[in-house]
C-alpha positions in Angstrom: 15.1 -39.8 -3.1 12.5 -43.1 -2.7 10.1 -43.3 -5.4 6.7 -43.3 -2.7 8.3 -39.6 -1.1 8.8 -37.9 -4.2 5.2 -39.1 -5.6 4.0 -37.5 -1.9 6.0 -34.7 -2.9 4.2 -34.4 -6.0 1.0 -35.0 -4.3 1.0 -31.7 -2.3 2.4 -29.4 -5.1 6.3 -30.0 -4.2 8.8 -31.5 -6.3 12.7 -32.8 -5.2 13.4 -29.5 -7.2 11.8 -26.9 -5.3 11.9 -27.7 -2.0 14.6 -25.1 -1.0 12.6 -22.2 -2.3 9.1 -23.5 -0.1 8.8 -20.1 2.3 8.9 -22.5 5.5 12.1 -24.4 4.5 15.0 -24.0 6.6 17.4 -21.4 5.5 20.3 -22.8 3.4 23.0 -20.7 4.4 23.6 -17.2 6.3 21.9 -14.7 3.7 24.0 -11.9 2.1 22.7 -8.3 3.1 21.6 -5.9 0.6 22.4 -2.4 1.1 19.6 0.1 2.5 20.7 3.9 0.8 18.3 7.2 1.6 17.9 9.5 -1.5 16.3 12.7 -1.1 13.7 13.5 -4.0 13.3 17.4 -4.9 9.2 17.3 -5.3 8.0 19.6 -7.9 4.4 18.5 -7.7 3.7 18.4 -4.0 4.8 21.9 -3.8 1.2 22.5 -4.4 -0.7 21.9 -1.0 -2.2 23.9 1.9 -0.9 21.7 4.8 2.8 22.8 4.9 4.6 19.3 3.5 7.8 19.2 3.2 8.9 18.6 -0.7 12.1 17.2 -0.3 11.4 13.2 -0.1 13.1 10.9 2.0 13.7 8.0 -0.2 14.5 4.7 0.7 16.0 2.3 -1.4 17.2 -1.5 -1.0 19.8 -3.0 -3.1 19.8 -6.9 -3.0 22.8 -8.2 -2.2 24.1 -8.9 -5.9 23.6 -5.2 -6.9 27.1 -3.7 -6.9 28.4 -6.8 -9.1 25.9 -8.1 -11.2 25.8 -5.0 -13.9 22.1 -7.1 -14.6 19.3 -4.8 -14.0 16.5 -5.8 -11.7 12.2 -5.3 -11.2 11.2 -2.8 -8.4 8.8 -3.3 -6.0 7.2 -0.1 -4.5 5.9 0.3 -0.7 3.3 2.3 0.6 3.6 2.9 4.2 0.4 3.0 6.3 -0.2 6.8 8.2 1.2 7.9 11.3 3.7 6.1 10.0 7.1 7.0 7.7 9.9 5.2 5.5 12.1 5.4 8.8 10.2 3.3 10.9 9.4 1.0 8.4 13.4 0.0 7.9 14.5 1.0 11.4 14.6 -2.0 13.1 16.3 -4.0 10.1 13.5 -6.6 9.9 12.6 -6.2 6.7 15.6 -5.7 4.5 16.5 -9.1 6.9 13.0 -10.8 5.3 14.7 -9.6 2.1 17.8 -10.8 2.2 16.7 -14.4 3.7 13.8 -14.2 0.6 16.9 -14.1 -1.8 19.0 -16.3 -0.4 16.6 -19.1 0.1 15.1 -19.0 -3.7 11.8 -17.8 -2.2 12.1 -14.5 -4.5 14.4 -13.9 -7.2 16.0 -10.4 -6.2 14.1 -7.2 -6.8 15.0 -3.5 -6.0 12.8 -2.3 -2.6 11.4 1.0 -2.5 9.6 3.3 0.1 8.9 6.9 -0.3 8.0 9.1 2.3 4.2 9.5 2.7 4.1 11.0 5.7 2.6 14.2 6.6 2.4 17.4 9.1 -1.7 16.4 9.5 -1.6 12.2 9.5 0.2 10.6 6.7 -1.3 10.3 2.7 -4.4 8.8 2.1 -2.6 8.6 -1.6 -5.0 10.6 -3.8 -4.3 13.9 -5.5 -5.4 16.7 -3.5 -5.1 20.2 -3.8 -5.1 20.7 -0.4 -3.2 17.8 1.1 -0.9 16.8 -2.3 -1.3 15.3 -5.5 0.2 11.9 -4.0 -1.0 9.3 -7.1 1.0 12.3 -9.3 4.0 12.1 -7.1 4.0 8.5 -6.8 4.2 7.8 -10.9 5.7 11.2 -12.3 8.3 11.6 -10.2 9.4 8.9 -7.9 9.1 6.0 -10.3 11.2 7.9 -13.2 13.3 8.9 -10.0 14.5 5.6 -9.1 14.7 4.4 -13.4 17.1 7.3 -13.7 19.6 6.5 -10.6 19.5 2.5 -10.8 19.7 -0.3 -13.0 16.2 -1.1 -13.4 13.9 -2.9 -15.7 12.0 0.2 -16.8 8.7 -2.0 -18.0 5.1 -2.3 -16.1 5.6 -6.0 -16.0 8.6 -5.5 -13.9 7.2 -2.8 -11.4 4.8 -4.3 -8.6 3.1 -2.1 -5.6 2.3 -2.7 -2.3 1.4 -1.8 1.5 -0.2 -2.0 4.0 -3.5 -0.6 6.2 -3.9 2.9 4.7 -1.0 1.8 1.9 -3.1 -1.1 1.2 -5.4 1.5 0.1 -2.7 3.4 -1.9 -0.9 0.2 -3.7 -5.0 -0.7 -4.9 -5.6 2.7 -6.0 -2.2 2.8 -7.8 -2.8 -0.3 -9.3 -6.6 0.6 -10.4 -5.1 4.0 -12.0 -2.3 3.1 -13.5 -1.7 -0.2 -14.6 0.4 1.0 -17.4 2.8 2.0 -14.8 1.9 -1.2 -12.0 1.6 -4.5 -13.3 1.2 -6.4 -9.9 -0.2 -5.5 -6.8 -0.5 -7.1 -3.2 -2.1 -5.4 -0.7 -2.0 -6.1 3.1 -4.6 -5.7 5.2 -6.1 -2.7 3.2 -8.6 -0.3 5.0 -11.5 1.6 2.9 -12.3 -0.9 0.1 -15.5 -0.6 1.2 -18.6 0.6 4.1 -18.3 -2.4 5.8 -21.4 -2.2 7.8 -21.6 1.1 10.0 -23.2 3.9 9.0 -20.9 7.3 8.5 -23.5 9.4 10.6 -22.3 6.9 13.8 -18.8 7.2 13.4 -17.0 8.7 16.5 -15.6 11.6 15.2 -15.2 14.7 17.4 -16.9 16.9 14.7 -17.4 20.1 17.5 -13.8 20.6 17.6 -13.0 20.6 14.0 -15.3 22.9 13.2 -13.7 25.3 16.4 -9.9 24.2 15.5 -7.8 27.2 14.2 -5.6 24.9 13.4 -4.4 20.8 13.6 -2.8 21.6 17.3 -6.6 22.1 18.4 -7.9 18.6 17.6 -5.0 17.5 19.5 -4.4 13.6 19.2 -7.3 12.2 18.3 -6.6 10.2 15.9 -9.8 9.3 14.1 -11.1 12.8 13.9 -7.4 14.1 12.4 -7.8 11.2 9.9 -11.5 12.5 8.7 -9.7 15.9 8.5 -7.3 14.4 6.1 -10.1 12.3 4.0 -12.2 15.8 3.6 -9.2 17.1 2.4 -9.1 14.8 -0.4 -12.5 14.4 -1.4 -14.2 17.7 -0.4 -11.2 20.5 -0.6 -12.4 24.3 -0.6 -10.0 26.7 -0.6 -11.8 29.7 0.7 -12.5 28.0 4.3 -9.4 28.2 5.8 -7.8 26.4 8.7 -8.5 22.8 7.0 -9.6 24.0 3.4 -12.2 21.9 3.0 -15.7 20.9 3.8 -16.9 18.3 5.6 -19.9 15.5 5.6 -21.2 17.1 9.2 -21.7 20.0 8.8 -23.7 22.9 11.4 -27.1 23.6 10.3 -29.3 25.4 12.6 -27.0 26.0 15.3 -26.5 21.8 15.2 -24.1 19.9 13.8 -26.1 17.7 10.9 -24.7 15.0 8.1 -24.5 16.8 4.6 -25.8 14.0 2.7 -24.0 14.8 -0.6 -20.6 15.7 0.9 -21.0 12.0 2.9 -21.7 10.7 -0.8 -18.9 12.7 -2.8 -16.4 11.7 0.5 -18.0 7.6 0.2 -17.0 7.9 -3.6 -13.7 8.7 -3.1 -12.3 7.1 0.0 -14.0 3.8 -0.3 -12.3 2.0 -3.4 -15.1 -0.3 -4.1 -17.4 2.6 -5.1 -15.4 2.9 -8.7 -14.1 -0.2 -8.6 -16.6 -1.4 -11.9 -15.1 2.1 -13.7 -11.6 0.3 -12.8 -12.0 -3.2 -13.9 -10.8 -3.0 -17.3 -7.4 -1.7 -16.0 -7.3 -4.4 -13.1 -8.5 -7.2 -15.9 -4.5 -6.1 -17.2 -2.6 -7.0 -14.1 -0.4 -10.1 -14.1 -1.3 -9.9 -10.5 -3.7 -8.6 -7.8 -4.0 -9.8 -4.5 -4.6 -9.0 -0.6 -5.4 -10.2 2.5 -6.7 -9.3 6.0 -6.6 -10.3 9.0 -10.1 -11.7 10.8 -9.8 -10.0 14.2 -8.8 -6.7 13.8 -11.2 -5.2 15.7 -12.3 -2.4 13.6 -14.7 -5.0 11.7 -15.9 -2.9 8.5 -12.2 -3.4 7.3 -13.2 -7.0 7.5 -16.3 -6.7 6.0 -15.2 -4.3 3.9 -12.6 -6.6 2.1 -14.5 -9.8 2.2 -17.3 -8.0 -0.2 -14.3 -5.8 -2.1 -13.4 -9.9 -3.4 -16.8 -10.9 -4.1 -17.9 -7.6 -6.3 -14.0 -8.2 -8.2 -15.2 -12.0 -8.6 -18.3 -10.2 -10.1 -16.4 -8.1 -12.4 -14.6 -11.0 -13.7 -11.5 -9.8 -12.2 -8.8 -12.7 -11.6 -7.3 -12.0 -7.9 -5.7 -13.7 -4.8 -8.0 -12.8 -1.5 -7.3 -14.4 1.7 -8.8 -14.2 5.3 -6.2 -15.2 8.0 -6.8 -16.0 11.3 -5.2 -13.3 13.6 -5.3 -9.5 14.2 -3.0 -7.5 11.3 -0.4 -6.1 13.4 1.1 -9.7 14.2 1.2 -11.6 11.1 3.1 -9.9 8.7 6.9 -9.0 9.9 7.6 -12.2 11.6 10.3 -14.7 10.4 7.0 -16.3 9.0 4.9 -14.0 8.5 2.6 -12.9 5.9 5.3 -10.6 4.2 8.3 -13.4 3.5 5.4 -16.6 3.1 2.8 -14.6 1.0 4.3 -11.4 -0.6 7.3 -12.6 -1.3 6.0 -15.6 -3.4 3.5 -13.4 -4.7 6.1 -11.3 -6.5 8.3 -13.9 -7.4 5.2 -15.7 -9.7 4.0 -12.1 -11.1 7.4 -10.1 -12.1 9.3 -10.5 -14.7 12.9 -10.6 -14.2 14.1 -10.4 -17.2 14.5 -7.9 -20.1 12.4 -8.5 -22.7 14.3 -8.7 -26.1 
């Protein structure tokens, strides 16, 4: 190569070297295709709820290409799916085990086991807490499905080779995992995560059809409204009573007076909970382990406060002296992540491949 290009090269963070593995190379060659296999996990620990979840797990699992012949044993990377939403859909279309296989073959990753566990529900999906009500989701997440999928594959059975991530309402869950359990998680990337934070509407203003949950008998009466079937599910978590049946649990508006009023102390003990910036300085230690922590988010999504939310989410971990990746992007967040381009193959994908290790330690 001439002397002037490679000192260009050099110039912009490239060398001769790495050229192949830059996310918007051209592919080198057809990719081999890992194999996609569904497991079914027996869940002991969701077996306590009051919702009606289904404890056998849906499971699934990609193998990268090499998998059957290498005998080598490889990181995992764990997805949380976002709710009304499953495993299924997420893989259904073949997308993303293609984003996978491409990764691998063009040196943007080094290969890494892909897993997704079923986090969907009969109500709207996990908010991924523990919940006596609605499942102890954290709990099933690192007592059972991570020893789950050390047991059955060749895996490298360490924190430093185990990363989480997802997206929206998984965003959520992959941070939470990561600000719990970092003996467990030693990367995280979140995309596009909702509730780090207020943003900048008050709770007392959200549109939440709070005259029919208090009338449902059960989730069939709020029928599908989405928002107010959500705030079911977050009261579940964060305010669970199991003496007030159908939902068992109270709830931030509550009637007082023959009118429907914000409890001011549920609204805090529900604020605490949900929004991950409210014990993010009790969490900083643990984050202050990670080899990595990042997300992103996309400007225009037109539910702002997730904006908001995140942008002040990186300025309180900046604060905390917590080292992290946070990056605004200019589009909504439904069309910038599964694309041949897109955020999962140009950002996650190098994000893993800097943060796991990949090799047993000796």
């Amino acid at each position: 190569m001439h002397l002037h290009a490679c000192l260009l090269l050099t110039l912009i963070g490239l060398t001769p070297t790495r050229l192949s593995a830059q996310p918007g190379a051209p592919d080198l060659a057809p990719p081999k295709r890992g194999t996609v296999v569904t497991e079914t996990l027996s869940s002991a620990i969701l077996r306590e709820n009051h919702i009606g979840l289904v404890t056998n797990r849906r499971i699934k699992v990609y193998l990268p290409p090499d998998y059957a012949t290498s005998g080598k044993a490889y990181p995992v990377v764990y997805y949380c799916h976002n709710i009304f939403w499953d495993n299924e859909r997420l893989f259904e279309d073949g997308k993303l085990a293609a984003l996978l296989d491409r990764g691998f073959a063009n040196g943007i990753a080094q290969a890494f086991i892909f897993v997704a566990a079923d986090y969907s529900t009969p109500t709207t999906g996990s908010v991924y807490e523990n919940s006596l009500v609605s499942g102890r989701w954290l709990d099933f997440t690192t007592q059972e499905l991570v020893p789950f999928i050390d047991r059955r594959y060749r895996t490298l059975r360490h924190r430093d080779s185990r990363a989480v991530t997802g997206d929206f309402m998984g965003g959520r869950g992959a941070l939470k995992l990561a600000m719990e359990y970092p003996d467990v998680f030693g990367s995280v990337y979140a995309l596009h995560p909702v509730a780090t934070g207020n943003g900048d509407l008050p709770w007392a203003s959200l549109s939440i059809d709070w005259k029919s949950i208090h009338q449902a008998k059960s989730y069939a009466d709020l029928s599908n409204n989405g928002p107010t079937r959500l705030f079911v599910t977050i009261s579940q978590a964060f305010l669970p009573n199991l003496n007030r049946p159908p939902f068992y649990c109270d709830f931030f508006t509550e009637p007082q007076n023959g009118e429907l009023k914000l409890h001011p102390e549920n609204a805090r003990k529900t604020k605490r909970g949900f929004h991950l910036e409210e014990t993010l300085e009790e969490s900083a230690a643990n984050l202050r382990t990670l080899r990595g922590l990042a997300f992103d988010w996309g400007r225009f999504d037109p539910n702002q406060a997730h904006v908001l939310s995140n942008r002040a989410f990186s300025r309180k971990l900046e604060d905390l002296g917590v080292e992290h990746e946070a990056e605004e992007y200019r589009g909504d967040p439904w069309n910038r992540t599964w694309t041949a381009d897109g955020r999962f193959y140009t950002r996650l994908l190098p994000f893993l491949n800097r943060h796991l290790v990949f090799e047993a330690s000796h």
